[in-house]
C-alpha positions, 0 to 999 in steps of 0.5 A: 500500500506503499512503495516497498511495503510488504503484505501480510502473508495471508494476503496474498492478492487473490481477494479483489482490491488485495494491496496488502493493507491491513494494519489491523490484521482483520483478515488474518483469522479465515474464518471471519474473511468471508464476512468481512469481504461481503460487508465491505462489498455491501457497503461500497455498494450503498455509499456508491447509491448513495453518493451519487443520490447526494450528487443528484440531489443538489444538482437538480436544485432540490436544496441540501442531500440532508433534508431532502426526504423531509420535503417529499410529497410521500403517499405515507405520512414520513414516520409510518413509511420509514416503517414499511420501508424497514420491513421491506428492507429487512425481509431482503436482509433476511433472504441475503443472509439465507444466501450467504449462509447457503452460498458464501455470497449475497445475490438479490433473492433467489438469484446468485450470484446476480449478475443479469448482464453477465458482467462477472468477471474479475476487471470488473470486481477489482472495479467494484471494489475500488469504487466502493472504498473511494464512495465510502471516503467520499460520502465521509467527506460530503457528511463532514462538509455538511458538519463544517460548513453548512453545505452540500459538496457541489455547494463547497465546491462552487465556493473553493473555486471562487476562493481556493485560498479561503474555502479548503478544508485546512482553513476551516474550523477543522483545519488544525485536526486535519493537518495532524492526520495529513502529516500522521499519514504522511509519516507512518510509510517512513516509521514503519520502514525505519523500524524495518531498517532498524530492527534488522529487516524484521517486518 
């Protein structure tokens, strides 16, 4: 995950979107692997609806992602449709996890894996994978730019290029927080290569 870094021995590239990344060592015990796959699969894959939903939202002047399905004109008063909504969502929760049980994957009910336009192949995993971790980070910054400033991203974004120098995110209130973050980031690939070094190449 960065230059000279060397994966974990049970990484061993065969998972899609596999960089050898994982300080925590979650995917070291095999057993709970599987689990951990499909979550994130399913999460890049809500964040990528999701994002994409903010993205269209305030691209048709409908006002801030946040508030949004406070002005929908539903056919069910708000609360009781968030009701029926849970329990239609909960029984395709159910089914999901009879199939993961069954099959070691999800699909949509009783079709797995689903794939209706035979797109299935490993480019296109890799693909979905990458996407998802990069809307997962995307839907974490348009969440804290809501926090921050108010705003949603298209709205932010019309204000840093009318004024890059005082509209970033190092100029904000959070500014100070997360310049610490860049510059921990930033020095955690040299730590762990001096500590290589110094210990004699032990990883």
């Amino acid at each position: 995950w960065y230059p000279g870094a060397e994966a974990p021995s049970y990484l061993d590239g065969s998972l899609p979107g596999d960089r050898g990344f994982d300080p925590m060592r979650l995917a070291a015990n095999p057993s709970t692997l599987p689990w951990l796959v499909e979550g994130e699969l399913y999460n890049g894959r809500v964040a990528m609806l999701a994002v994409a939903g903010i993205l269209l939202v305030e691209a048709a002047g409908l006002g801030p992602w946040w508030s949004a399905p406070f002005r929908v004109d539903w056919p069910l008063p708000y609360w009781p449709g968030v009701v029926v909504f849970h329990a239609i969502y909960a029984a395709f929760e159910v089914k999901r996890f009879d199939n993961f049980q069954k099959y070691g994957e999800t699909g949509l009910l009783g079709f797995v894996p689903f794939d209706p336009l035979n797109m299935r192949d490993d480019y296109k995993r890799q693909s979905e994978v990458r996407n998802g971790r990069l809307a997962m980070l995307a839907f974490i910054g348009f969440a804290s730019q809501a926090a921050n400033t108010g705003k949603g991203p298209l709205e932010n974004l019309k204000d840093h290029i009318a004024d890059p120098t005082h509209n970033n995110i190092f100029a904000s209130k959070v500014g100070p927080e997360v310049t610490l973050a860049v510059i921990a980031i930033t020095l955690t690939p040299i730590v762990l290569e001096a500590r290589k070094q110094l210990g004699g190449g032990e990883k």
